[in-house]
N, C-alpha and C positions, 0 to 999 in steps of 0.2 A: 626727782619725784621721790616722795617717803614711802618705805616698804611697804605702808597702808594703800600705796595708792598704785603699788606694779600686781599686772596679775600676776596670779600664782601659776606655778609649773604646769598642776593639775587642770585649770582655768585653761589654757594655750593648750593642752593636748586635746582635752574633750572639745574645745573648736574648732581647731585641726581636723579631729574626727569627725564632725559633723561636714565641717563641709567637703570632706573627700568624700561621705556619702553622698552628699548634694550633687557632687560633680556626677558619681557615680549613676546617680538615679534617673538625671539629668540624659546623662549618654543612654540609658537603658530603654530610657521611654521611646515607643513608637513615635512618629512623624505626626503625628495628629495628638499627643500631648496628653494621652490616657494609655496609663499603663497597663499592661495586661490584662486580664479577667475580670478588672474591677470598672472596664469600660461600658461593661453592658449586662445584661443577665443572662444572657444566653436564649435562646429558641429552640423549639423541636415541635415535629408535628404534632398538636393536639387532636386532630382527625381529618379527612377527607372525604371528599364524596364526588359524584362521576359528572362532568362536565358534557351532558349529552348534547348542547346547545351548540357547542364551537363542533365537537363531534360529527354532528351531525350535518352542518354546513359543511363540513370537507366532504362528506359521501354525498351528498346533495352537487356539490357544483363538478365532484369526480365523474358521479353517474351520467350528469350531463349530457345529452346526446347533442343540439344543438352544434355543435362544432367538432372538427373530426382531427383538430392542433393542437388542443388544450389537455392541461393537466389531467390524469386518473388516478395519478400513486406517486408515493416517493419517500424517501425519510430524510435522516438529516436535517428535522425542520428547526427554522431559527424564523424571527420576526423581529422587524422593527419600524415604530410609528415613524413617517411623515409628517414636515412640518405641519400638508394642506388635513391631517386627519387619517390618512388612508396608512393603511398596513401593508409592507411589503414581506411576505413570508418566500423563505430559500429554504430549497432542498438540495440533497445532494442525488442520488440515482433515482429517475425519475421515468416515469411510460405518460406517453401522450395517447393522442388516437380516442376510440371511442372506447363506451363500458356498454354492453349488450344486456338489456331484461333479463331474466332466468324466466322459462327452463334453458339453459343450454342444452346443446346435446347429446351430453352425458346424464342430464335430469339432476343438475343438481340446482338447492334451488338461491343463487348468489347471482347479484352483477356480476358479470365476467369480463374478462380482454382476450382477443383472438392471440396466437403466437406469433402475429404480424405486428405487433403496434409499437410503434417506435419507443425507442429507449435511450434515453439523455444521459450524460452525466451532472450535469444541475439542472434546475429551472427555478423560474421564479412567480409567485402569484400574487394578485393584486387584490385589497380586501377593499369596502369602501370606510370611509368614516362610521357609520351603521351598522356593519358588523358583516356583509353582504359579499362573499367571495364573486370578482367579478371578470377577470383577464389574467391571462400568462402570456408573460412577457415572452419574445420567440427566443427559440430554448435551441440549442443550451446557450445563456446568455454570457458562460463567461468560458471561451474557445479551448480548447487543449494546447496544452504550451508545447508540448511538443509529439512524435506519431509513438502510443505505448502508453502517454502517460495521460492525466487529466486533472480535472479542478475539483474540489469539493468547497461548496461556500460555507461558510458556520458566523459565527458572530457579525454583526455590523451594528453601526453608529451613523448617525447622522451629527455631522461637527463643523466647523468654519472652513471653507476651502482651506485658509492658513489661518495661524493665529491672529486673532483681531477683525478677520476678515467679517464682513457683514452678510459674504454669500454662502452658501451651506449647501453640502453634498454630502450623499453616503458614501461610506466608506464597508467595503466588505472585505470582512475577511476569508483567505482561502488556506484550502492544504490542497497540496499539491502529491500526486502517491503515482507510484510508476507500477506496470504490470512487471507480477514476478510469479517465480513456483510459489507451489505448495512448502510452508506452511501458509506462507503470504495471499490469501486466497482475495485478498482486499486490497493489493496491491505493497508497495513499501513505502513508509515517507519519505518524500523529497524535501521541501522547502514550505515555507509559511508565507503566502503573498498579501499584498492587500490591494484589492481595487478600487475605486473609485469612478461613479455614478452622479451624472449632473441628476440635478431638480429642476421642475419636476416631473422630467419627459424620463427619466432614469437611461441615459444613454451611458451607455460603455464608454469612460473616457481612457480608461489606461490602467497596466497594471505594475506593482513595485512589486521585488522579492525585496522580503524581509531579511529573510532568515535560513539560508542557505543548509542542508543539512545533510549533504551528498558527500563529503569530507569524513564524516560519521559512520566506520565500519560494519557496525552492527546496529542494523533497522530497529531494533527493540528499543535502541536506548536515543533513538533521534527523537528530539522533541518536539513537536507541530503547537504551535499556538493560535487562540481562536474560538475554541470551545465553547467559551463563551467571555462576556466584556463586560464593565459596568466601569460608568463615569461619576467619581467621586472627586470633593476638591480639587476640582481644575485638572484631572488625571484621566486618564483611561487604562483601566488595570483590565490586565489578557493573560486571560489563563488558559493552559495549556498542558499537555501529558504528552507520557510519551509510550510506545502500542510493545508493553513489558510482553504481552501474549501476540501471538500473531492471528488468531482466532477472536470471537466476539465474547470476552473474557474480561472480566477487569483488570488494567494495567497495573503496574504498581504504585506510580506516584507522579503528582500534581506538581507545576511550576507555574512560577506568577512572574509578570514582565506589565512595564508600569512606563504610560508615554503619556505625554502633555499634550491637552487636548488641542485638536487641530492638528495632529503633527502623525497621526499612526503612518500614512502613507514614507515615511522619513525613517528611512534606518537608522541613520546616526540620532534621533531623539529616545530611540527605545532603549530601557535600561532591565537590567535584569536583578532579580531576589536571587543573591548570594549566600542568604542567612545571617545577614549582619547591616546589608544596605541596599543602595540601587547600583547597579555595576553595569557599565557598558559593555563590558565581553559577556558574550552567552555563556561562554565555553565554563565560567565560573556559576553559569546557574545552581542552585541546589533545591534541591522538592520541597515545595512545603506542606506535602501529605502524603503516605504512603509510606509502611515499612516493609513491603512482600511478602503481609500474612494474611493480617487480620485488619489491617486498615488501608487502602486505596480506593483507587479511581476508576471510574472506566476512562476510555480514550476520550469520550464524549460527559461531558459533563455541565451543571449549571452551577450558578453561584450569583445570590441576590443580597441587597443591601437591603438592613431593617429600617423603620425610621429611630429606632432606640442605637443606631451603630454595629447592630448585632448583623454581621455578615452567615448567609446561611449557604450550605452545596450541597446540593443532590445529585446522587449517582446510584447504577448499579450496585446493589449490594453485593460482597466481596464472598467467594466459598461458592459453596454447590446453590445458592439461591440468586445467583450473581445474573440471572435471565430470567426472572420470576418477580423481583423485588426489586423493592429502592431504599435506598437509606441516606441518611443527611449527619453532615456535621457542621460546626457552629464556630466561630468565633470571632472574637472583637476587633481584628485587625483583620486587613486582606491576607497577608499574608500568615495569620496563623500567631498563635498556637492552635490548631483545632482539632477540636473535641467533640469523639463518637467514636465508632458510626452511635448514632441515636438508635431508637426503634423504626424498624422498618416497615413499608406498607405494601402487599402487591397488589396494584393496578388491573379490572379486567382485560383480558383477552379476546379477541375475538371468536365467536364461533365458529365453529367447524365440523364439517359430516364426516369427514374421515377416523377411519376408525380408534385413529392416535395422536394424541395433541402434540404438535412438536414446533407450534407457534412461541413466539418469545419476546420477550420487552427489552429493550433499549432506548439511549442516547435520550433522556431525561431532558426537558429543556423548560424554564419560568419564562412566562411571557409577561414581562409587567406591563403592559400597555395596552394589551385585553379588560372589559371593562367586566363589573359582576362581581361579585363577594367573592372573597379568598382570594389568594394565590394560586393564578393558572398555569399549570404544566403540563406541556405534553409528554408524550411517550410514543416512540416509533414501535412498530410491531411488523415479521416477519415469520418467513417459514425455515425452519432449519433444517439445513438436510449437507451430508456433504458433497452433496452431487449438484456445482449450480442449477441443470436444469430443469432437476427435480425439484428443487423448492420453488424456480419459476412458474414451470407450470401451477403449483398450488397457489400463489398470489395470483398469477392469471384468473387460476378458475375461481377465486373467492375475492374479489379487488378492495376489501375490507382489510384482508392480511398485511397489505404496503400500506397502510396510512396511517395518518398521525390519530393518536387520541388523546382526547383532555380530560385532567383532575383538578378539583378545586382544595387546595391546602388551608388548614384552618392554622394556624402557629400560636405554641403558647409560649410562657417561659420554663427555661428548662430546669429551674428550682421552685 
C-alpha cells in the first residue's frame, strides 16, 4: 500500500477513541436503551384536588349496618383490577363488626365502633366493575405464620400462574413483622412473602417466603419488599424500604428488586439493584433513594409509570412535615437517578371535635385502575397518641380517622 493510501497515526487514535467511547456508552445505557435524563422530561404535580367520590364510597359501605362481618376501617390500602372488571382492595389492620348512627353516648356527632368489634390483621374488599364496594372476603384472609407474629398485604399483580401459562392468579404481596418492645410499636420485620389467589373465587392457595430477613441484626436496616409493583417490559419491578425509624417517620432509603413476570412467587427468579445490575443476592442490594437527611422514603410508598417513560413516587415528605404532607420524585429509569423531592402537597384531614388535632397522613398509594381524570391516590389516616389505646378509642369514636382517602393528581412536566 502507498503512504497515500495507510491511515495516518492521528486517523487510528481518534478511532480507537471513539469507539472506546461507543463501548463505554454502550455499557452505561440502562436496559431499555435510553440513557439518563434525556429519557423523559420529567413530571411533578401540577395540582390536585379531593376525590370525594371513591371517598365517599368507603364511608358509605364502612357505615354499612346491613351485616355485622364486614369491613369499617383499615389502612394499608392497595388495589388491583381483575380480569372479570372488579377490584380487589387489601388492607393491613382492619375493625369488622358494625358502625353505629351518632349521637353516641358521649354526644359526639360521628359514625362510631363499640370497643367490642373485632380487629384483623388484614382483610380484603371487593369493588364491582361500576365502582360499587360490595363484600369482604372472610378476614383475615391471609392467617398469621406464626403465634406473635402476623401478615400485612401491600402490593399485588394479577400474572400467568407460570410463564406462558394461559391461566392467571393474583399474586399478593406480604410483610411479615413479629411483636416486639418499644420503640418497635408496629412490630419488627421479618420476611417478604408472596401469596397466591386462584380466579375468580380468590381462594388462598398458598404462601412462598421470599425473602428471609431474620439473619439481619438490626430491625432498621431489614428490608421488606412490596410497597408497591409495577409491571413493565415483561418484568415486575418491587420496591421496597427498609423501617430506618421505628416509629411512623420516614425511613431512610428505597430499594428496587426486578422478577419476570409470572415468576414473583419464585425466589430463585427475583434479582436485586446492586447499583450497577440485577444481582441475585440481596444481601448486595443498594438504595436507590434515600441519603438520611433531606431525601427519603417512608416504609410505605408508591411508584407509577408515565406513558412518556417518566417513572414517578410518592411518599411522605421527609422533616417535621413527614405526617402532614406528601412529596414526589421522578425519574426515567426504575431504578433511578431520582430527582426531588419536587413541591409538596398536603391532603385533607379528617375532622375532629377534640380539642387537638393529632390526626395524620400516611402510606400514599396510586391506584391506576380507578377510573375518572387524574391520577388517583390514596392516603391512610389515623390518630396519634403513644398510648395504643388512646388513639383506639379516637378512631372508634370518629370511624372516618381509620380510613382511606382519595386525591386526584393532575402531572405536568417538570421543565
Amino acid at each position: 500500500m502507498s503512504a497515500a493510501g495507510k491511515p495516518s497515526t492521528r486517523y487510528v487514535l481518534v478511532l480507537l477513541l471513539a469507539l472506546a467511547c461507543a463501548i463505554v456508552l454502550l455499557v452505561a445505557l440502562p436496559e431499555n436503551g435510553r440513557q439518563g435524563d434525556k429519557a423523559c422530561d420529567g413530571s411533578v404535580v401540577g395540582s390536585w384536588s379531593v376525590d370525594r367520590a371513591t371517598t365517599a364510597e368507603f364511608a358509605r359501605y364502612g357505615d354499612d349496618q346491613t351485616r355485622a362481618d364486614d369491613w369499617t376501617g383499615g389502612d394499608g390500602t392497595h388495589s388491583v383490577r381483575l380480569p372479570d372488571g372488579r377490584i380487589l382492595w387489601l388492607f393491613s389492620d382492619s375493625y369488622l363488626g358494625q358502625v353505629y348512627r351518632p349521637p353516641n353516648l358521649s354526644g359526639q356527632p360521628y359514625p362510631w365502633r363499640d370497643g367490642t368489634a373485632p380487629f384483623v390483621r388484614n382483610s380484603a374488599v371487593l369493588m364491582s366493575a361500576a365502582g360499587r364496594l360490595e363484600q369482604t372476603l372472610p378476614a383475615p384472609l391471609f392467617p398469621d405464620p406464626a403465634p406473635g407474629q402476623w401478615r400485612w398485604p401491600v402490593a399485588a399483580q394479577v400474572e400467568p400462574r407460570s410463564p406462558g401459562s394461559p391461566e392467571r392468579v393474583v399474586r399478593v404481596l406480604l410483610w411479615t413483622r413479629a411483636a416486639a418492645a418499644e420503640p418497635w410499636i408496629f412490630g419488627v420485620p421479618t420476611a417478604t412473602e408472596v401469596a397466591t389467589l386462584s380466579l375468580p373465587d380468590l381462594r388462598l392457595e398458598g404462601v412462598v417466603r421470599v425473602l428471609d430477613q431474620n439473619s439481619v441484626p438490626d430491625p432498621s436496616k431489614r428490608v421488606l419488599y412490596g410497597t408497591t409493583a409495577v409491571s413493565e417490559d415483561g418484568f415486575t419491578y418491587v420496591y421496597g424500604g427498609n423501617d430506618g425509624k421505628a416509629a411512623l417517620r420516614p425511613a431512610s432509603h428505597a430499594y428496587l428488586a426486578r422478577v419476570p413476570g409470572g415468576r414473583l412467587a419464585e425466589p430463585e427468579a427475583w434479582r436485586y439493584w446492586d447499583g450497577e445490575g440485577w444481582n441475585p443476592d440481596s444481601r448486595r442490594a443498594r438504595s436507590v433513594l434515600g441519603d438520611g437527611r433531606r431525601k427519603g422514603v417512608g416504609s410505605a410508598f408508591t411508584v407509577a409509570r408515565q406513558a412518556d417513560g417518566t417513572w414517578v413516587l410518592f411518599t411522605m415528605a421527609a422533616g417535621t412535615k413527614g405526617l402532614r404532607s406528601i412529596s414526589a420524585y421522578w425519574a426515567c429509569a426504575p431504578h433511578g437517578p431520582w430527582h426531588g423531592p419536587t413541591r409538596d402537597f398536603a391532603p385533607p384531614l379528617p375532622e375532629d371535635a377534640a380539642p387537638r388535632q393529632d390526626t395524620a397522613a400516611y402510606n400514599p398509594q396510586i391506584h391506576p385502575d380507578l377510573g375518572g381524570k387524574g391520577l388517583a391516590l390514596s392516603y391512610d389516616v389515623n390518630w396519634l397518641d403513644a398510648a395504643p389505646r388512646v388513639a383506639e378509642s379516637h378512631i372508634n369514636r370518629n370511624v372516618s380517622l381509620y380510613r382511606p382517602r382519595f386525591v386526584r393528581l393532575r402531572l405536568e412536566p417538570a421543565q
